[in-house]
Structures are given as structure tokens and as C-alpha cells.
C-alpha positions as CSV (number, residue, x, y, z in Angstrom):
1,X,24.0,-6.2,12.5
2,X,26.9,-8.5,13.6
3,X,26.9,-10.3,10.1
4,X,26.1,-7.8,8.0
5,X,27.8,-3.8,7.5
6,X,27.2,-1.9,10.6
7,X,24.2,0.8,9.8
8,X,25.8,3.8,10.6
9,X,29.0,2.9,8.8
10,X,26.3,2.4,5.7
11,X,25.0,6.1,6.6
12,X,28.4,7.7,6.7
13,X,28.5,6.1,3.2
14,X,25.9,7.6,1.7
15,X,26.2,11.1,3.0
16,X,29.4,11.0,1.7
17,X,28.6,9.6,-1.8
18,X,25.9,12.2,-1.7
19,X,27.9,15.1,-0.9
20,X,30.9,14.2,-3.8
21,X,28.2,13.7,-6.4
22,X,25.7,16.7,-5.9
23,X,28.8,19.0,-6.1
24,X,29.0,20.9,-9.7
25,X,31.8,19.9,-11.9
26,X,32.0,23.2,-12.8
27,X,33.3,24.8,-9.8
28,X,37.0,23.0,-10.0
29,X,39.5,24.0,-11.5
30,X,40.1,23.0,-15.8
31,X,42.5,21.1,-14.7
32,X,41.3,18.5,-12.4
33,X,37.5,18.5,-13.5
34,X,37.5,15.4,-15.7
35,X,39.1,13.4,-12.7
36,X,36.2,15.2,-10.6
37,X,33.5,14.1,-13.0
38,X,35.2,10.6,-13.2
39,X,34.9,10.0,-9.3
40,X,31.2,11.8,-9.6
41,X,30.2,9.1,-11.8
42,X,31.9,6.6,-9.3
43,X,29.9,8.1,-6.4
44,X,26.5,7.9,-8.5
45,X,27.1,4.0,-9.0
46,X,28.1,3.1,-5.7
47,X,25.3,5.2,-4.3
48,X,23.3,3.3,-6.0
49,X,24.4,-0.3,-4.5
50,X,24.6,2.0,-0.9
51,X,20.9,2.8,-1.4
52,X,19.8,-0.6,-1.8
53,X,22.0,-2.1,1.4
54,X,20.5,0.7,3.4
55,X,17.3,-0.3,2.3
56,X,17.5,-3.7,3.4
57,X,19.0,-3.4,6.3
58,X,15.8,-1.5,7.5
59,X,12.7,-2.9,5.6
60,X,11.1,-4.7,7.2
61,X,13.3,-6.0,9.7
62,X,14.1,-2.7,11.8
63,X,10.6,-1.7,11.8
64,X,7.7,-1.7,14.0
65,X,4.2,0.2,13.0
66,X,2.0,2.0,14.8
67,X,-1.3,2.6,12.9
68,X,-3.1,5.3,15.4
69,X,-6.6,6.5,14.7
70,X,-8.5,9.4,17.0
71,X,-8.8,12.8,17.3
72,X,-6.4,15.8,15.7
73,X,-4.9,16.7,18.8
74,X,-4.6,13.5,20.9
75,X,-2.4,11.8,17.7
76,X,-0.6,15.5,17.6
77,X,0.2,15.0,21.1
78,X,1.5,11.4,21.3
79,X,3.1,12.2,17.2
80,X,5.2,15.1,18.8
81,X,5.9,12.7,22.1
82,X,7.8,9.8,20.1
83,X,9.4,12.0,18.0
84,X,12.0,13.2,20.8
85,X,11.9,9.6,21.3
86,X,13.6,8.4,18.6
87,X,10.7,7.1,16.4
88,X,9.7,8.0,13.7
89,X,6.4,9.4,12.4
90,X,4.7,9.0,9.4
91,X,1.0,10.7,7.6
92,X,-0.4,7.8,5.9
93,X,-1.6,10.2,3.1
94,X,1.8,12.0,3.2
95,X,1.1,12.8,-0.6
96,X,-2.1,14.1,-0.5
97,X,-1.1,16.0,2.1
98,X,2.2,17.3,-0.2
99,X,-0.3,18.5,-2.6
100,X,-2.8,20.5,-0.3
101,X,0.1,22.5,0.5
102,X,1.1,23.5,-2.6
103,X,-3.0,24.5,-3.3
104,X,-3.6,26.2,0.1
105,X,-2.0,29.5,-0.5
106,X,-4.4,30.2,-3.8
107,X,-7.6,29.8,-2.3
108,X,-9.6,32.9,-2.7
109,X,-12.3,33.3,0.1
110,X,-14.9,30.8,-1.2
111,X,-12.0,28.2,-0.8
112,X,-13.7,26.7,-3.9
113,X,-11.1,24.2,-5.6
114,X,-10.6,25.4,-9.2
115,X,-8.6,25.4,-12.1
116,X,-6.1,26.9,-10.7
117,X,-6.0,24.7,-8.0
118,X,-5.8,21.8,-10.2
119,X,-3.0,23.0,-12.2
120,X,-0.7,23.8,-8.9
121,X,-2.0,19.8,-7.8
122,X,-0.6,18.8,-11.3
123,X,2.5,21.3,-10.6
124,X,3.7,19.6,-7.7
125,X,2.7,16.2,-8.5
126,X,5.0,16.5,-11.8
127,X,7.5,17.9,-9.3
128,X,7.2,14.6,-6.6
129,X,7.0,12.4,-9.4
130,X,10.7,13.5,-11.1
131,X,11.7,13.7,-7.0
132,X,11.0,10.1,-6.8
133,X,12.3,8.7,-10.2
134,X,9.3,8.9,-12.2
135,X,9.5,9.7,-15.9
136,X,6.5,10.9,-16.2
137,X,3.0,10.9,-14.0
138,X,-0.4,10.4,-15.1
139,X,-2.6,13.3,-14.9
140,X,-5.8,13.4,-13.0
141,X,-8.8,14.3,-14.2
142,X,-10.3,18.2,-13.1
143,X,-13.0,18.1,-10.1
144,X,-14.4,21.2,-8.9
145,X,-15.4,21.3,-4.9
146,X,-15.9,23.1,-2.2
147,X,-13.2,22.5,0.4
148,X,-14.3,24.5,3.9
149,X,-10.2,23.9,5.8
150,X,-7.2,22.0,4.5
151,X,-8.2,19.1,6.0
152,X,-11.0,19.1,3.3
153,X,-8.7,20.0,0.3
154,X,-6.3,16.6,1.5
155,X,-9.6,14.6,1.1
156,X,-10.6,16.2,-2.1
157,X,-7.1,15.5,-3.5
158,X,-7.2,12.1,-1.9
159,X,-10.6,11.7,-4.3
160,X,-9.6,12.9,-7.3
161,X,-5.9,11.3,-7.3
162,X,-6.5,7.9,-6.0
163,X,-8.5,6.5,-9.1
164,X,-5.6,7.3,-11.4
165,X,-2.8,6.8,-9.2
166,X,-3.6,4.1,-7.0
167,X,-1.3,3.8,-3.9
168,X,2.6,3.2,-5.6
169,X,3.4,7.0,-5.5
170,X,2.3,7.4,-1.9
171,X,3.7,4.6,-0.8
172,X,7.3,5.5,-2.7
173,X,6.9,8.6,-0.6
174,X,6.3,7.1,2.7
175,X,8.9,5.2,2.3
176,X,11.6,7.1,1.0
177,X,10.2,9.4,4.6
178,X,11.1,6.4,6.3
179,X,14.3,6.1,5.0
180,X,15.3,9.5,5.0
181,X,14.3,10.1,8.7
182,X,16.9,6.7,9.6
183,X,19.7,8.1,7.6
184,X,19.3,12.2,8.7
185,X,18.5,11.5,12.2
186,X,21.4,9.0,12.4
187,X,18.5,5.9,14.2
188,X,20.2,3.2,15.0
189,X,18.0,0.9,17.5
190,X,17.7,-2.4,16.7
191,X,14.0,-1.8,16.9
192,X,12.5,1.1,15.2
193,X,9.0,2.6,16.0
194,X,7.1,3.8,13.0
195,X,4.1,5.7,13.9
196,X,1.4,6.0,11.2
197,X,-1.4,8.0,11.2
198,X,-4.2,9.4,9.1
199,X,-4.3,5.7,6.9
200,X,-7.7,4.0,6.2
201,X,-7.7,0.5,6.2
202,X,-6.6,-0.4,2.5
203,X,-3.9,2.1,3.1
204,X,-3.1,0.4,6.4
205,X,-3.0,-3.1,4.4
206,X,-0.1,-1.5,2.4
207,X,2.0,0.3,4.5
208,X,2.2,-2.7,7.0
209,X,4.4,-4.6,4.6
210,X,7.2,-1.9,5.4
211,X,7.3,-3.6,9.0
212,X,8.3,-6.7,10.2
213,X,4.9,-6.3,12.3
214,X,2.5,-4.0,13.2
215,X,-0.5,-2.9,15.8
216,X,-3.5,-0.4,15.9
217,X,-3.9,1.8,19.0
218,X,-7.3,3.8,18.9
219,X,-6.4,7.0,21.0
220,X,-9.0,7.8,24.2
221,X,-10.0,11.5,23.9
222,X,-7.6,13.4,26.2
223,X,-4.8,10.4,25.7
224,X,-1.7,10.8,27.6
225,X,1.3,9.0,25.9
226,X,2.8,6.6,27.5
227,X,6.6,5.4,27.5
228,X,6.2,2.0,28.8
229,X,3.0,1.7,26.3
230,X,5.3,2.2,23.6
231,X,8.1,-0.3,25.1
232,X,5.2,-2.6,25.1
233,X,4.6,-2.1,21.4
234,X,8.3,-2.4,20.4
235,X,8.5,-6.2,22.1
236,X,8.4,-9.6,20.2
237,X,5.5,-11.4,19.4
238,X,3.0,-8.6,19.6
239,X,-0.1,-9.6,17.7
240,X,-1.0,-7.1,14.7
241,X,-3.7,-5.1,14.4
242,X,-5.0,-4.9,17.7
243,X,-7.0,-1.5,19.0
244,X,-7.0,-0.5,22.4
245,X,-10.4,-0.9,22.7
246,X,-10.1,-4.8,21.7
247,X,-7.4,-4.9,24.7
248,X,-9.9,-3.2,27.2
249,X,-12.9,-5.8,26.4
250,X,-10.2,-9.3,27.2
């Protein structure tokens, strides 16, 4: 970023902004806490314009997806390989995925998803929804079904959320993931690789507009990752949307 702010001098920034204004006024003493909740305010604004810069400076241009379809534990094994790579990973149904936790621990041992089921998917969708700046979040409509693992209960949530919801939440999620994961791991490549999984193909058509350009790499059971693969991916000029398979039939 030669023309523009250096990133991590944009990062220091922010955690700094954000460590002045999540402090509680409270705690200083009488005599200095209107100055305190003066700069606080101060901090608030200007994290506000930092936020934005930061933003920009990564979406799209940083990024480079990844869309990977296959089994569980071939995309568990290359997830946790670019991880210690620098890259970072993302569940294309990170949301759905938010909720199922929050309704796993009340199954009884029909695993049948229930009222109260419903009502801990409404609690934490309230809860993600004031995490992410909403006001207020429309409320899905109740759906009973069986749901045999978690995998099952994503997919049910996934059903009964999408309808009303469309994609904006998820997407606000993934990216603020994105974000996050830049700013906390302290990423600073020129080139960043963003490895999405677990995204059909409408979700795909969304998420790609966080890159600058993206590819599809259908896993081969036993798949070993590979770190030139992934160099390969991170070039210029690599066409989008392209499955290994395609690249095994030229």
C-alpha cells in the first residue's frame, strides 16, 4: 500500500480505538471522567472512519477465494493446513452454523427440533443481529423436524431462516469473519487466501464479490494439500470458477 496508509499501521489504530472506548467511564476517578468520556466519544467517531479504511483496503482487493466442495474430512484437512498458512478460512453458512450451536445442547434423545429449539434459534439470532448493528431481526416462522446430527440441524436452520432472511445477515457475518481474522491475526500479504467452504452455488455468487477473484477446487477423496497448489491459486490472471476436475479433462 505505497499510496495509501500502511495496513498494519491501520490495525494498530483500531485496537487502540477499541481498547480506549470499550473501557467503562466509570472506573476513573470523578475527576477526570468527563475528559475520559470526551476522548471515548472521540475514539467511537474515529473508529468509525478506521473501520471503513480498513475495510477498503482489503475488499476486494487483498482477497483471493477459494470455494472447496468434497468430503468432511478432506476440506477439514486442507481448512486446518492453510490456516497455519496464513489464510484464512471461512464456512459459507457461518450463520447457520452460529445457530446450530446455540440449539445443540437442548436436544433431548429424539433430537426432534422443537419449540424450544426454535426459541434458542430466535435467542441467538436476536443476539447476532444487535452484534452486527441490526435494530431489530425478522423472526422466522416455527418448523418442526427431525434432525438425526448437527450437520442436519445447520440444514434445517438453513431452511427455515433463508426464506425470511435472505443472504445479508450471513453475508455481514462472513465478512465481518473476514475482517476480524486480518485485523487479530495481524495478515498482512499483499495477497490473501480466503478459503470458503460449505457454500451452494447462490451462496457462492455472493460471497465471490468479497474477492478481487475467485476459483473452485473439488477435493479428491483422500486429498493431500498442497503448498504450491495454493501458490498457484494466489497468482494473477487465474480464471474463476474452475474445479479440479475441469483442469484434469484439458
Amino acid at each position: 500500500m505505497s499510496e495509501e496508509r500502511e495496513l498494519m499501521k491501520i490495525i494498530e489504530e483500531i485496537t487502540e480505538n477499541q481498547r480506549e472506548a470499550s473501557k467503562d467511564p466509570m472506573s476513573y476517578p470523578h475527576n477526570i471522567r468527563p475528559g475520559k468520556q470526551v476522548l471515548q466519544q472521540q475514539c467511537k467517531q474515529r473508529l468509525e472512519a478506521l473501520l471503513k479504511e480498513f475495510e477498503s483496503a482489503i475488499i476486494p482487493n487483498r482477497l483471493v477465494g477459494l470455494f472447496v466442495d468434497g468430503k468432511k474430512e478432506d476440506i477439514d484437512r486442507l481448512t486446518n493446513f492453510v490456516r497455519t498458512r496464513g489464510s484464512i478460512v471461512v464456512d459459507g453458512g457461518m450463520m447457520y452454523t452460529r445457530l446450530a450451536q446455540d440449539v445443540e445442547p437442548s436436544y433431548s434423545a429424539n433430537r426432534r427440533f422443537d419449540v424450544t429449539q426454535y426459541s434458542l434459534m430466535l435467542d441467538g439470532l436476536t443476539s447476532l443481529g444487535m452484534d452486527l448493528g441490526y435494530n431489530a431481526v425478522e423472526q422466522p416462522a416455527f418448523k418442526e423436524a427431525q434432525c438425526k446430527d448437527f450437520a442436519a440441524t445447520v440444514e434445517h436452520i438453513k431452511n427455515v431462516c433463508r426464506p425470511y432472511l435472505g443472504d445479508e445477515i450471513n453475508l455481514r457475518l462472513i465478512k465481518k469473519h473476514i475482517l476480524d481474522t486480518v485485523q487479530n491475526d495481524k495478515l498482512r500479504a499483499e495477497q490473501l487466501l480466503v478459503v470458503v467452504y460449505g457454500a451452494n452455488q447462490e451462496e457462492k455468487s455472493r460471497i465471490q464479490n468479497f474477492f478481487s477473484r475467485s476459483t473452485t477446487l473439488t477435493l479428491q477423496e483422500n486429498y493431500q494439500p498442497d503448498a504450491g497448489e495454493l501458490r498457484e491459486i494466489l497468482k494473477p490472471n487465474k480464471k474463476t470458477e474452475k474445479t479440479k476436475s475441469e483442469k484434469s479433462k484439458e
